[in-house]
N, C-alpha and C positions, 0 to 999 in steps of 0.2 A: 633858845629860839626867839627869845622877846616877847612884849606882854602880848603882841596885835596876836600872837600865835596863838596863846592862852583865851583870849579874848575868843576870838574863834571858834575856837575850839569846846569851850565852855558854852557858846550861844548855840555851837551848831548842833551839839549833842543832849542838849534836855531845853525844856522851859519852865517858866517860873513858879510853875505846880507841881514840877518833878524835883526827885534827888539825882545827883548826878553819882556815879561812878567812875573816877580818871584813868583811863587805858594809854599809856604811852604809843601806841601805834596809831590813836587819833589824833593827839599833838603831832605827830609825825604826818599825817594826811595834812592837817591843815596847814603845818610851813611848806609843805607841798605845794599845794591851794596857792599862799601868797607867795611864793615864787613865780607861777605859772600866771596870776595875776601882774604883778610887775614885769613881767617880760612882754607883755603888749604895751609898754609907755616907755619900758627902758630900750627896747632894739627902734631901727630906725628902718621905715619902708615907704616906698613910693607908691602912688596910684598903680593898679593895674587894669582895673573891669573897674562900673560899673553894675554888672550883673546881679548883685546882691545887696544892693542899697536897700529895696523896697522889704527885705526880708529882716534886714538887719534893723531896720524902721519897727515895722512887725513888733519884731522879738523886744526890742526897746521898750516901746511903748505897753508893751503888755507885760512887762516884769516891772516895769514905775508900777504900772496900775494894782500892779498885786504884792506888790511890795509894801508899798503904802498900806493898803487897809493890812496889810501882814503885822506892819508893825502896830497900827492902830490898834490890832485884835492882839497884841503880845503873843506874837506868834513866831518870834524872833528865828526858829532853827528853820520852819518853813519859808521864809523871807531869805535866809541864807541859801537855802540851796536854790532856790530862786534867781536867785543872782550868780550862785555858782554858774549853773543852768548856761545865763546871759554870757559870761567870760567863756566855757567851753564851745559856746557856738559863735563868739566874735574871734576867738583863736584858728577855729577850724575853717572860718571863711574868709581870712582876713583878707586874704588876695583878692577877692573879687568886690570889694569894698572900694567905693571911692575914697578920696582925702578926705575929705570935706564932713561925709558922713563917718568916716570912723571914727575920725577926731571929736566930732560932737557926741558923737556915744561913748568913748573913751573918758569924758568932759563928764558927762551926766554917769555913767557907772560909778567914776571915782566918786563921786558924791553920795552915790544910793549905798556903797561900801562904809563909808567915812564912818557911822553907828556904829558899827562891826569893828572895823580896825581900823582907826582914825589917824593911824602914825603913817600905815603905807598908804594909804587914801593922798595924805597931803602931801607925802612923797611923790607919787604917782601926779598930783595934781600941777604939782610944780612943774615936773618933766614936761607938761603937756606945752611952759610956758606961759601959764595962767598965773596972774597978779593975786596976790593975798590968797585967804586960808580956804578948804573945799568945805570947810564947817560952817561958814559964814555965808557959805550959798545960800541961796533959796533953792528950797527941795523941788526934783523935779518936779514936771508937769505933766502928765499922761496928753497924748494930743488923740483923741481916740477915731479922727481921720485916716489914723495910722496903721491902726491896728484892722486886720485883712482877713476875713475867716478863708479867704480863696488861697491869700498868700501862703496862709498855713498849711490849708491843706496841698497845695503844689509841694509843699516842703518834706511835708507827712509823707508823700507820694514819692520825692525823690528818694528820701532817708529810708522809706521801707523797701524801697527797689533795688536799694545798694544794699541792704540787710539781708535780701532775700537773695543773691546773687552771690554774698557771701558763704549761705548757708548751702548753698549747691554745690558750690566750689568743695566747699570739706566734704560733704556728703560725696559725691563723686570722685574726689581727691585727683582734680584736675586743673592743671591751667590753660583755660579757654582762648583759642586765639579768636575764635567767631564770639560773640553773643548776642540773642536776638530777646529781643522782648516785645509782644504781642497786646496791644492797645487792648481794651474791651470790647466788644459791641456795641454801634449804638444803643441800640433798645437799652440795653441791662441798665444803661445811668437814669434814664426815668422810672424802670422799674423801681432800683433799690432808691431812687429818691422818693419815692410814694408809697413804697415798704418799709421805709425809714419812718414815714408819716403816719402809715398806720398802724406799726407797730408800738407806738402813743396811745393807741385806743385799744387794741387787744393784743395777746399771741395765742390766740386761739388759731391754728393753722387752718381749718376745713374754713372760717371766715374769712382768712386772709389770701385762701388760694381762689377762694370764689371772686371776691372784688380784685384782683388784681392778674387771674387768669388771662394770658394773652396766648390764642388760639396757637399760633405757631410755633409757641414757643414753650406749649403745655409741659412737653414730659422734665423739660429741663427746670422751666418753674416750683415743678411738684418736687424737686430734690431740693432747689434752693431754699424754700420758704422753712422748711424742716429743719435744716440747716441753722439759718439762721435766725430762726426762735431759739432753738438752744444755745446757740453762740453768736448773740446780737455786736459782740466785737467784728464781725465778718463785715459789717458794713460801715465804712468811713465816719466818723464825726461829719465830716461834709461833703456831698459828692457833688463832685465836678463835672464837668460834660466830657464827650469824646475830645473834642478840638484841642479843649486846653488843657486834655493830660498828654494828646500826641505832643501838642506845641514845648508846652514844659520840659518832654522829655529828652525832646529835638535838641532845646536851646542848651540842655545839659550834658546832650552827647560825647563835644569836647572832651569835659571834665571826667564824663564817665572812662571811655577809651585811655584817658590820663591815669585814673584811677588802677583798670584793670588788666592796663598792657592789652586789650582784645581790641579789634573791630565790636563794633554795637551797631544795628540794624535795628531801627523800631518801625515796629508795619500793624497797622489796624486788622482785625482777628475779622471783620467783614469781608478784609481782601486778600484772605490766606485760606488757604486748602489744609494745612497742618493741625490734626485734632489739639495737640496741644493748646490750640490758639482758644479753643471753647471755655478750656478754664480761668481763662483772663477774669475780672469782674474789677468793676471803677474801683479804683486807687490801690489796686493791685496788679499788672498785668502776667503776664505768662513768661514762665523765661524759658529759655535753650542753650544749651552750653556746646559748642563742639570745640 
């Protein structure tokens, strides 16, 4: 396999407090790995979109930044998947990447790689057409302009929407030519953004359904709050408004219909008759398979 594989393989699996144990099917993941890595600097591809520069910016800047204090902290296998992390999600978008931006990120990964496997690092590095060694960089730079809590969660939003769509699919053991997905409610994104907030200060429920009871919307309140005190995962890391998970999900439609071979229909649950549509909640919405 070569040493970058051992190398790997050894950092990715213990740290330097632990004993390691050598399993041949982990050497085998990791020449995996750096295959899957060299083949975004060995194939050759044109611009197509746009569309995911701002994300691919995101995802960048927030794996320098946590990379960095990773290695700082000798936290070498968590810095590794870290960065795995970054490659499985520039492989998976790479179409909708500008030139310009992939190559700069392709530029700065080889480099955040090079500690790890310094051999295909500078292999990789050369392909890009870059002069001299990727060792001799200056380590990146986190530009923390970049990094987007909204970006993220749009992201979070589209990856569990296609998660959940998947999950329907086997469950029902169907392939959908229609599918529709049902926006939230207004109301519910200020709710669970000031549920979010005060659930900071207590999960006492009889406290929480007092301050945050909205008259018309009592009986469905008194299930959610119960809800989610026992299962605070129910509510986004960050929620987003109506507009801009309709918009997000619009500008994704394309890709999704590409994805599922269906028609995709996305319609705000304010302006549907379909019970289904109740159970939507911000960065979730409601699906329909026909």
């Amino acid at each position: 396999y070569g040493i970058d594989t051992a190398r790997l393989y050894l950092l990715f699996v213990s740290s330097p407090d632990k004993d390691l144990e050598w399993n041949d099917e982990g050497a085998e993941g990791a020449f995996r790995f750096i295959n899957k890595f060299y083949s975004l600097y060995s194939e050759k591809r044109s611009p197509v979109s746009n569309i995911k520069d701002k994300f691919i910016l995101n995802k960048l800047n927030k794996t320098i930044k946590e990379v960095s204090l990773d290695i700082e902290e000798f936290k070498l296998n968590i810095a590794l998947i870290k960065i795995m992390e970054l490659v499985n999600y520039m492989i998976k978008n790479k179409e909708y990447v500008s030139q310009k931006i992939y190559k700069d990120s392709l530029t700065q990964t080889a480099i955040l790689i090079n500690p790890f496997t310094p051999h295909i690092s500078e292999e990789c590095f050369n392909l890009l057409g870059k002069k001299g060694f990727s060792s001799l960089q200056k380590w990146p730079k986190c530009n923390i302009k970049k990094i987007d809590e909204k970006i993220e969660a749009i992201e979070n939003l589209i990856e569990t929407t296609k998660e959940d769509i998947r999950k329907i699919k086997e469950l029902v053991k169907i392939e959908p030519k229609e599918i529709t997905l049902f926006v939230s409610e207004k109301w519910k994104y200020n709710f669970y953004s000031n549920l979010k907030k005060e659930l900071e200060k207590t999960r006492d429920v009889k406290i929480l359904i007092s301050k945050l009871m909205i008259k018309e919307h009592g009986q469905e309140i008194s299930k959610i709050i119960p809800s989610v005190v026992n299962n605070p995962q129910r509510i986004p890391l960050y929620v987003l408004d109506q507009k801009t998970e309709f918009e997000s999900l619009s500008k994704e439609k394309t890709l999704l219909e590409k994805e599922f071979y269906a028609e995709i229909n996305i319609i705000l649950s304010d302006n549907s008759q379909e019970q289904k549509a109740r159970q939507s909640i911000p960065g979730k919405p409601a699906i329909i398979l026909k």
